[in-house]
N, C-alpha and C positions, 0 to 999 in steps of 0.2 A: 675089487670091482674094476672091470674096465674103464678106461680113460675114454672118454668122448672127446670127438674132433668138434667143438663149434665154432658156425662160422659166424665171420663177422660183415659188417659194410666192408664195400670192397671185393669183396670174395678171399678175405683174410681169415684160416682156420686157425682157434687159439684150443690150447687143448686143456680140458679139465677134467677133475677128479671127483665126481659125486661122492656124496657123506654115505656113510652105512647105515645110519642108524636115524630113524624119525626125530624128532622132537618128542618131547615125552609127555607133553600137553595132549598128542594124538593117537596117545594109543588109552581113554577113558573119557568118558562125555562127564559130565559133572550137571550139578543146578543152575537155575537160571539165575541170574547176575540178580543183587538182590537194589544195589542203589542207582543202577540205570537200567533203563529199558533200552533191549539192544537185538535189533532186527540186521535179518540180512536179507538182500533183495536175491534172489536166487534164479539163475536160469534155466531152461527146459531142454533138457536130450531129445534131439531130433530122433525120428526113425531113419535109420544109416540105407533100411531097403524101400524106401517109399518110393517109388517112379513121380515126383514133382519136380515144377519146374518153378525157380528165384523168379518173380514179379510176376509170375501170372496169372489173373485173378481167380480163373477156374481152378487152379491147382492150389490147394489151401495148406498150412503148413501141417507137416506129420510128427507126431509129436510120440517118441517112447513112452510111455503113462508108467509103466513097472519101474524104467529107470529115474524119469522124473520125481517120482513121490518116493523115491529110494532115499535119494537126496533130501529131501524134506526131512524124511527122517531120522537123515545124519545130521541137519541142522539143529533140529530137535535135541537129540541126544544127546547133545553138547552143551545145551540149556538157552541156545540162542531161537528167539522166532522167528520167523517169516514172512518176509513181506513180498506178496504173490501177483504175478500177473504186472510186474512193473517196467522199467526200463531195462535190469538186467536179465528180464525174459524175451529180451528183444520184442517187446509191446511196440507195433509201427514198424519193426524192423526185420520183420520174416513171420511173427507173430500175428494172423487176423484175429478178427473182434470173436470168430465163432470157436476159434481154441482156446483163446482166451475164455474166453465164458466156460469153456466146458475144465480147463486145467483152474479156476477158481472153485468150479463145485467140487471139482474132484479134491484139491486142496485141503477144501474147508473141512469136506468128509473124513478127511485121513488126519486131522487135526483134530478132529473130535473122538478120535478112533484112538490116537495115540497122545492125547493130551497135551498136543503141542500148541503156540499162538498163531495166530496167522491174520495178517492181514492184507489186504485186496487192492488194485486199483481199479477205480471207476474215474472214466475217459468217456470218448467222443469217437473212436474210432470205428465205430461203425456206419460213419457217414463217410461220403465220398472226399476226396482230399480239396475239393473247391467246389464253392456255390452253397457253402451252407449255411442258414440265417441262427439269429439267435433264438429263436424259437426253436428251432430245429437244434440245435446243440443246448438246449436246457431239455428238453427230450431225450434228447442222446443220456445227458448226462443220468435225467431220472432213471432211464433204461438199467442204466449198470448198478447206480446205487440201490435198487430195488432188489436186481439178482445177487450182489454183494452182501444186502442184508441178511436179503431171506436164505441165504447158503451159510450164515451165523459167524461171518466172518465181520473185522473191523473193517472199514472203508478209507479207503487214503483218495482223498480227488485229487486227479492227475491233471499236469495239463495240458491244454486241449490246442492244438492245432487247428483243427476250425474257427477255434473260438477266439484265438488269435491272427486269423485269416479275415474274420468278419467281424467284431469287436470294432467299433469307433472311436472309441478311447476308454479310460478308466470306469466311467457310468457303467459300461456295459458287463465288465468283470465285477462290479460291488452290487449291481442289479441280479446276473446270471449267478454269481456264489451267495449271494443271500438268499435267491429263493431256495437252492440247494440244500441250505445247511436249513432252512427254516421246517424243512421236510425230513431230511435227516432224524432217522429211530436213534442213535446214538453217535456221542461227538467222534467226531472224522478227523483222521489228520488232512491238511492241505499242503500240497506237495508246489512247490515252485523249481520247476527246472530248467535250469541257466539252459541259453543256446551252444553254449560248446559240449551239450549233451544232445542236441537236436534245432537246428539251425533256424528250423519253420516256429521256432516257440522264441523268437526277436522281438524285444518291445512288449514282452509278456506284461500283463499288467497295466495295459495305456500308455506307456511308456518306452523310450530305450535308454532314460536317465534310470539309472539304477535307485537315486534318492527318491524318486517321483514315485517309480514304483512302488518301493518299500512301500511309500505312505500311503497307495493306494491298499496294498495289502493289508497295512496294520490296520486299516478303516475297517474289511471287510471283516479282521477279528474281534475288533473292537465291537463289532453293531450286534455281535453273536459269539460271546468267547463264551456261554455253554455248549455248545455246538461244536468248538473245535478242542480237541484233546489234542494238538501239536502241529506244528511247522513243519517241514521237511524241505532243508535247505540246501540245494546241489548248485550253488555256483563258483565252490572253491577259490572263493575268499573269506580267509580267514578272520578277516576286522569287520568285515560287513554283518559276518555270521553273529559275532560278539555284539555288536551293535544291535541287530537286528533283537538277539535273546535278549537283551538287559530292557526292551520298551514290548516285549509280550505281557498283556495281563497276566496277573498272579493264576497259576492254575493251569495254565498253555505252556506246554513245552514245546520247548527245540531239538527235532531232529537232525543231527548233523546230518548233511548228506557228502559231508564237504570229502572225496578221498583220497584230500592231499595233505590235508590236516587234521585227521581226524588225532590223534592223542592227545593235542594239546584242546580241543575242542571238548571230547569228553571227560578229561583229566579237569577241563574247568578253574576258576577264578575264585575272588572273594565271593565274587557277584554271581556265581551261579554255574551251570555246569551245562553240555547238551548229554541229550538221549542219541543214541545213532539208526538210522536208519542209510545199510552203506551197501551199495557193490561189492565192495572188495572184501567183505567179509564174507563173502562167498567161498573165495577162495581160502581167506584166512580165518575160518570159524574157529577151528579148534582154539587157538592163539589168542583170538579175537576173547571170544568164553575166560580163557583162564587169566586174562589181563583183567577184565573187570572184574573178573571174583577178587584177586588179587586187588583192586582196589575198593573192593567190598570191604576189606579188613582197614581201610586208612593209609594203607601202603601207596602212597601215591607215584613212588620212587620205584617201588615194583611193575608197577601198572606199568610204567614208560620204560624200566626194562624189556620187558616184551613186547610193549607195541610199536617203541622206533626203531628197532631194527626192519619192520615190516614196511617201514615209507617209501623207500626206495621202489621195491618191488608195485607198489600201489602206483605211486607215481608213473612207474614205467608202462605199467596196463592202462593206465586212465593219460598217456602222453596222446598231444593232439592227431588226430583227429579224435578227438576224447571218445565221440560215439560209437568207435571202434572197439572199446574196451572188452566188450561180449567176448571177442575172440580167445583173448587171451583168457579170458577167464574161464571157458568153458576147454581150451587147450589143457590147462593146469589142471579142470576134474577129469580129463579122458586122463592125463598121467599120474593121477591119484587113486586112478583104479574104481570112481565112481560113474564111468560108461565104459561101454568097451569100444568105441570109434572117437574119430572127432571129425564130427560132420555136422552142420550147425544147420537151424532152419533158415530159408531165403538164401543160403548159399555161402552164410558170412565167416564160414571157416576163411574164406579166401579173404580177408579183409588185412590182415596183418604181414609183414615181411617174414623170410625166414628169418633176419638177423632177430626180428624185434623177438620172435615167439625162441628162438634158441636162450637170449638173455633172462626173456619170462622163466624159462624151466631154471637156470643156473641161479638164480634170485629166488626162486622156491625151492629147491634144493638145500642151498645154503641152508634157508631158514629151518628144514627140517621139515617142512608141506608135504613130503609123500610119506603114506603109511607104509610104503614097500621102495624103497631107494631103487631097490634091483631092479621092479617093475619099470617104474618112471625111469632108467635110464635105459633099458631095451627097448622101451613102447620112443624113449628121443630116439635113439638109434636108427629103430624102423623108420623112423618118421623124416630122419636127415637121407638117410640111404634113400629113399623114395625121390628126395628133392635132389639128388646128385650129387651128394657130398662123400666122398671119396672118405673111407672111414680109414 
């Protein structure tokens, strides 16, 4: 195989050697993990020939549906679910409310069709970005939980940017998720997602004391832990996360969401263990699959063979500006052979450097992430020669 010139910061090219050969995790999908439940949040392939235009509100985002649900399928197959419609679908971030809705029914259909899991987010994003009261975003919020239900999917409440725009303090997040969950057909996961995934979601909770919050949260599972089937925890800390799972009532699980830490998170303690619900298993399903079957069997020491080698690469995707991470990970399916462009909705292929997205392919590479080596280092190739790197 040809040497690839990648560049570095600087304008510094170091030359590398792609591997020949996949990982062997990703050439068979296997069953679903049988002592964790383990979702991956999954992103949507734009249409490469849509004529729209990034931020403007007449032009809505265009979504490939054949190659979208292609993917699902590979997620599927591998024995991992899906968790649809969330922040790695770029939900707020190219993604509007009206694709949204339409790529959760389609989802849920193709989930029933192929006997995969899948579950949803229900948000606020169909109100405008200011002036919305709390009335108005517990409406919002019914709006999606109702289409989430009735399309037989699980429900994950997201959170809501309105609702932390207009919220006066804690009351108003234990008032607006109580009546939620009180109406709720079945228990929900509730998703808390830190601001270095989305900046307008500050002081989530009442608060910008991280302890305050917590205890505002644990209140709202407390008044209703049949109603919630799980946490879903994204603000990658690791003690917080531990913390947080050892005071959930019996019965409520911990979604990690953390993914910086996820192996020691789901590889778990005396005290207990999380579930995952992660981004980066997007990119890392196959691996992701065969590590927690591998700890299906007790092997806890297997499990962390194969899943810390993959920190690195995670870390590197999810490095600040965190909410940029989409990029890279929707780079890595077009070089895995699961679209054939990489062209993101709202525009956000352009969100990452070349150095950052050349380290992303040499870090999946390594790991064995492409089904075809050969593919993924011609589709680098094109993709450097475009940017003017002198091969």
């Amino acid at each position: 195989m040809t040497t690839i010139r990648l560049p570095r910061p600087g304008g510094v090219l170091e030359a590398y050697e792609p591997r020949a050969e996949p990982a062997p995790a990703l050439a068979t999908g296997g069953p679903r993990p049988s002592s964790r439940t383990v979702f991956a949040a999954a992103h949507v392939v734009a249409d490469p020939y849509a004529d729209s235009s990034p931020g403007d509100p007449d032009s809505p985002a265009a979504v490939d549906w054949d190659a979208t649900l292609a993917f699902r399928r590979h997620l599927w197959s591998h024995g991992l679910a899906v968790a649809e419609a969330m922040d790695t679908a770029q939900r707020g971030m190219g993604l509007d409310w009206t694709r949204a809705a339409e790529l959760m029914r389609r989802s849920a259909a193709e989930a029933r069709a192929h006997g995969g899991r899948v579950a949803c987010g229900a948000g606020t994003d169909q109100l405008a970005p200011r002036g919305a009261t709390l009335a108005g975003v517990r409406a919002a919020y019914e709006e999606q939980l109702t289409l989430v239900e009735d399309a037989g999917a699980q429900a994950v409440l997201m959170a809501s940017r309105a609702l932390a725009a207009c919220a006066r303090g804690p009351e108003d997040y234990v008032e607006t998720y109580g009546a939620l969950l009180r109406q709720a057909r079945e228990p929900v996961i509730l998703h808390w997602l830190g601001d270095m995934f989305d900046p307008a979601l500050a002081g989530y909770w009442g608060s910008s004391d991280l302890d305050a919050a917590t205890g505002t949260f644990l209140d709202v599972i407390a008044q209703h832990p049949d109603k919630v089937d799980g946490v879903k925890v994204s603000l990658l800390d690791a003690s917080r996360e531990v913390d947080l799972r050892r005071r959930l009532p019996r019965g409520v699980r911990c979604y990690t969401g953390d993914d910086f830490h996820y192996p020691e998170l789901i590889e778990g303690d005396e005290h207990g263990f999380s579930h995952a619900l992660l981004g980066v298993f997007d990119p890392l399903a196959p691996l992701a699959a065969e590590a927690v079957r591998t700890l299906d069997t007790g092997d806890a020491a297997g499990f962390r063979k194969i899943m810390d080698p993959t920190v690195p690469l995670a870390r590197h995707l999810f490095q600040a500006p965190t909410r940029f991470y989409k990029t890279g990970v929707v780079f890595l399916a077009w070089l895995a052979g699961h679209q054939s462009h990489f062209t993101m909705v709202g525009g956000q292929q352009s969100a990452r450097s070349l150095p950052h997205l050349a380290r992303a392919y040499e870090q999946a590479d390594a790991l064995g992430l492409f089904p075809d080596p050969q593919l993924a280092a011609e589709r680098m190739t094109s993709f450097l020669a475009v940017h003017g790197v002198a091969l």
